[in-house]
C-alpha positions in Angstrom: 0.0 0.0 0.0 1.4 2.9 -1.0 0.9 7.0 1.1 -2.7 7.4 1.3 -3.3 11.3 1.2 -6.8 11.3 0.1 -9.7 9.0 0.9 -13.4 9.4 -0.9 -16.1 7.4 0.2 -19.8 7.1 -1.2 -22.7 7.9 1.2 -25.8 6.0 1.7 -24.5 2.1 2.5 -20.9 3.0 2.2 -20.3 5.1 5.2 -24.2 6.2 6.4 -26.7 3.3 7.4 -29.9 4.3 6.8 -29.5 7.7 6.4 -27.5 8.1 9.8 -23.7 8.2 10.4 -22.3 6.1 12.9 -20.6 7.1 15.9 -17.6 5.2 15.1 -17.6 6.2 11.2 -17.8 9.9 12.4 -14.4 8.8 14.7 -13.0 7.6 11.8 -13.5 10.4 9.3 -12.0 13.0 12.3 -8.8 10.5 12.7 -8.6 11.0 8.9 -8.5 14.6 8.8 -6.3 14.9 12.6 -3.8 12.7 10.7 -3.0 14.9 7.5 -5.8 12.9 5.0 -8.1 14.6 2.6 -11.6 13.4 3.3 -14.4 13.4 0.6 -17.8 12.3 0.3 -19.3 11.4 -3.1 -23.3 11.0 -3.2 -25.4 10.6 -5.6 -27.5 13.4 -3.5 -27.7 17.1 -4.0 -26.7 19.9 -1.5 -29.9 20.3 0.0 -30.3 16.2 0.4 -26.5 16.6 2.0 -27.5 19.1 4.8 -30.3 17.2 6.0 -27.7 14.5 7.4 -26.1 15.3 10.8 -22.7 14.8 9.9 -21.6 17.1 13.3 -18.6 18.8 12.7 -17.5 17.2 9.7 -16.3 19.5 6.9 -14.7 18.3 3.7 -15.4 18.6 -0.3 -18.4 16.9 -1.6 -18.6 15.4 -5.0 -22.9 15.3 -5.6 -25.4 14.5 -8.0 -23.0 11.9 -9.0 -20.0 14.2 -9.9 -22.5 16.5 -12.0 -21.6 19.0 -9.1 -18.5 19.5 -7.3 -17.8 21.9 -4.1 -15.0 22.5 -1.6 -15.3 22.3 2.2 -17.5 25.8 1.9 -20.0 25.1 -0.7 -18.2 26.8 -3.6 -18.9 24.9 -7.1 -15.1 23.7 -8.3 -17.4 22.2 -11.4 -20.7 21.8 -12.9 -22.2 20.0 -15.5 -26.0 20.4 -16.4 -28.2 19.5 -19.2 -29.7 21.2 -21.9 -33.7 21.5 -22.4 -33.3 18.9 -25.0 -31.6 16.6 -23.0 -34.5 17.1 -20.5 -37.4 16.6 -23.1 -35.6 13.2 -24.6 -35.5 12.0 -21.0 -39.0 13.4 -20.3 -40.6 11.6 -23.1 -38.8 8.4 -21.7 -40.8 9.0 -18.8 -44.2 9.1 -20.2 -43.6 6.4 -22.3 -42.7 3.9 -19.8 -46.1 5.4 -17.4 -43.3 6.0 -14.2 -42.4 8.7 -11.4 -38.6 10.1 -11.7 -37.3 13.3 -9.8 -34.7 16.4 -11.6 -31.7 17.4 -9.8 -30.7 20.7 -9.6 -27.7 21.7 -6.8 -30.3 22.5 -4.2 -33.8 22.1 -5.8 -36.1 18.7 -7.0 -38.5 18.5 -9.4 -41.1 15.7 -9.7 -42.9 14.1 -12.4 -45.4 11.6 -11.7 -45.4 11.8 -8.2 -47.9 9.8 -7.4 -46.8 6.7 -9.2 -43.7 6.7 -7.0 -44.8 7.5 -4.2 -47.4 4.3 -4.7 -44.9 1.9 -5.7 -42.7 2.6 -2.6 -45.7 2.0 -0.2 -46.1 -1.3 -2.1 -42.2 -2.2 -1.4 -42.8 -0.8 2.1 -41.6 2.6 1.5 -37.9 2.0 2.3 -37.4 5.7 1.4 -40.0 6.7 4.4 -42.7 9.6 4.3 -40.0 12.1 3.9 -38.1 11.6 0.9 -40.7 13.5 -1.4 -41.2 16.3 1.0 -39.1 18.9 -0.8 -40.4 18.1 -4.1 -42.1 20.8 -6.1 -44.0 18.3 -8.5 -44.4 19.6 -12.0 -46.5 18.8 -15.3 -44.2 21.2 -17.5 -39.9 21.3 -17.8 -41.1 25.3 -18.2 -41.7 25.1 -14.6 -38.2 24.2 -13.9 -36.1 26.9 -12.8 -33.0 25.9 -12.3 -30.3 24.1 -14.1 -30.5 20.2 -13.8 -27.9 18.6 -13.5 -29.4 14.5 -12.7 -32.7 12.8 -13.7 -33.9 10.0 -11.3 -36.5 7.7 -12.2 -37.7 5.3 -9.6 -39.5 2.8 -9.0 -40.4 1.0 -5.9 -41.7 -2.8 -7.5 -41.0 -2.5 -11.7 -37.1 -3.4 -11.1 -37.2 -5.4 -14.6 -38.5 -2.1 -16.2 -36.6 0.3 -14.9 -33.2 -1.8 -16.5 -35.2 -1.9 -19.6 -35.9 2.0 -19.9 -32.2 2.4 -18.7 -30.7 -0.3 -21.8 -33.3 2.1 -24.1 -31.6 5.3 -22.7 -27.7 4.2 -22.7 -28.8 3.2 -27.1 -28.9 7.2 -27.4 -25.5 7.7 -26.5 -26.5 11.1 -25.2 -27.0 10.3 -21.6 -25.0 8.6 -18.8 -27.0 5.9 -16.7 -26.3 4.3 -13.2 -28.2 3.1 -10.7 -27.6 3.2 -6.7 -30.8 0.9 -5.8 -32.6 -1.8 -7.8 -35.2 0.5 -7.5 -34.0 3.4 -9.6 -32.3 4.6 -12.5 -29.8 8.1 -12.4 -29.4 9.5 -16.0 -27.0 12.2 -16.6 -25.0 13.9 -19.0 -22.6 12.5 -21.2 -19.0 12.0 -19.3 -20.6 12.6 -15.8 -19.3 10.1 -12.9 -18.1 10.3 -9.6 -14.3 9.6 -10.7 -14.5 12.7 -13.1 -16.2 14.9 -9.9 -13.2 13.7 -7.8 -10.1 13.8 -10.3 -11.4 17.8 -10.1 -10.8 18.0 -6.6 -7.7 15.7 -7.3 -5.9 18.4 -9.3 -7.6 21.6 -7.5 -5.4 20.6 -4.5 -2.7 18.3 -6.3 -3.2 15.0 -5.4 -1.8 12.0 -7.5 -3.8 9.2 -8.6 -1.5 6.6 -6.4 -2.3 8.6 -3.4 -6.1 8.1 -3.4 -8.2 5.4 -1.8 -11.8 5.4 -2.1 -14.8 3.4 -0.5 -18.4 2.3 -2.4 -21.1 -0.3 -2.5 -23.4 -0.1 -5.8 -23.3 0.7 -9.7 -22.7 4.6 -9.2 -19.6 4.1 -7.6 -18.4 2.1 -10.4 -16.1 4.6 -12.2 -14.4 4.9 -9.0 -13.7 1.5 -8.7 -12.7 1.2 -12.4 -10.0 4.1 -12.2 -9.0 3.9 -8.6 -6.3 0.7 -7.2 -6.8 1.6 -3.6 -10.2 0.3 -3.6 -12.6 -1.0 -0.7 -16.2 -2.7 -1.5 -18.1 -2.9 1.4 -19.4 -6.4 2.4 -22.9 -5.2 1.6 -22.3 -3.9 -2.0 -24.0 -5.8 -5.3 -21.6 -8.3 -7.2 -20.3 -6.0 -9.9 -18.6 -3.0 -7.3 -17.0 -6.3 -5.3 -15.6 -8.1 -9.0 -13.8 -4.5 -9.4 -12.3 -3.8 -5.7 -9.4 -4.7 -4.2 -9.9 -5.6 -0.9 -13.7 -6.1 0.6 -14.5 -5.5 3.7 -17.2 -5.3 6.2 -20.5 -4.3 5.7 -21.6 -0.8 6.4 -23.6 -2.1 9.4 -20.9 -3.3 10.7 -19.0 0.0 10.1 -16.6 -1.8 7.9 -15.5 2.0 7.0 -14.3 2.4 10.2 -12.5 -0.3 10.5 -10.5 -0.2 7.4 -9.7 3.4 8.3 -7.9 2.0 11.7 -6.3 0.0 9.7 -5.1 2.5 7.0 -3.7 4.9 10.0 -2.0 2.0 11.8 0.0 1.3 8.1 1.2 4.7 8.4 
């Protein structure tokens, strides 16, 4: 193993279980930092998703919306990429065709189509998001009412798993659009040559890191970049088969805080 100087790790079943960060994952993120270590998070969530998590004292860059939007420790953009009305209306007619709810991402805002229809299908699969999740939606029947740049489509579904793979093939035969997934239960489209490895190499260079001195941390399909461009790699024991067949080492589940444990072993190696 070489000098570790920067570690990134993904969010929601990476280094927060259910939505919550650990007391011993918050240890092991402030041992980072005390130690000399760049910490960053990469989500697939947007700024305003971000600040509803009590992450305590915890201040670092954030790659979000799936590297469509970077910021440093203060919530400055480093870099944005967002999609044109055209872009929008293809994915939009998608949408309609295939009868299903999806959400647009802008840095702090969401937009939903089809509300309802989600918010249906996850009561039928228990609603593992909870109540909540559509709270801060401003649901829309026009991209017109959309007013601000969008960087991320979502399109979920709570049961139609086969459906949502199919509309995601149909999407990826365009070669327009990006497409990932963090949950069987949803698709994340975004523009062309948008991924959480791009979001961090742009932190990378803002503050000069090397490519040999990165480690990063992930458990599902929108990590996958990272795990394709990165050697220090860690899958957690809870991630789908693909992230695992590309990691280097994996390691405990993220109920288990596998995070933090890796971590005490990372500073021990030093």
């Amino acid at each position: 193993m070489g000098m570790i100087k920067i570690i990134a790790s993904d969010l929601d079943g990476t280094l927060l279980n259910n939505g919550e960060l650990s007391e011993n994952n918050y240890k092991a993120v402030k041992q980072l930092q005390e130690n000399g270590i760049e910490f960053v998070m990469a989500s697939g969530r947007n700024i305003t998703e971000i600040k509803l998590v009590d992450f305590r004292d915890i201040v670092c860059p954030k790659v979000l919306i799936n590297g469509g939007v970077v910021i440093d420790e203060d919530y400055n953009v480093i870099s944005a990429t967002y999609m044109s009305y055209e872009e929008m209306a293809t994915i939009l007619g998608y949408i309609n065709k295939y009868k299903v709810g999806a959400i647009f991402y802008g840095t702090e805002k969401r937009f939903g189509v089809n509300v309802s229809i989600m918010a249906d299908s996850f009561k039928a699969d228990g609603d593992v998001f909870g109540s909540n999740f559509f709270n801060d939606l401003k649901e829309i029947k026009s991209l017109d009412e959309i007013d601000v740049d969008i960087c991320k489509a979502e399109v979920m579904d709570g049961v139609r798993f086969d459906m949502l793979k199919k509309m995601g093939d149909k999407i990826l035969t365009t070669k327009k659009f990006g497409v990932t997934s963090s949950y069987p239960n949803n698709i994340e489209v975004t523009p062309l040559n948008v991924d959480k490895f791009r979001g961090l190499k742009s932190i990378m260079d803002k503050y000069g890191y090397k490519d040999d001195e990165v480690a990063i941390f992930g458990d599902s399909d929108n990590d996958f970049e990272l795990f394709e461009n990165v050697t220090e790699s860690y899958a957690m024991g809870n991630a789908n088969d693909r992230i695992k067949s590309h990691a280097k080492y994996v390691i405990e589940s993220c109920e288990d805080d596998g995070f933090y444990l890796q971590v005490m072993k990372i500073l021990h190696s030093k």
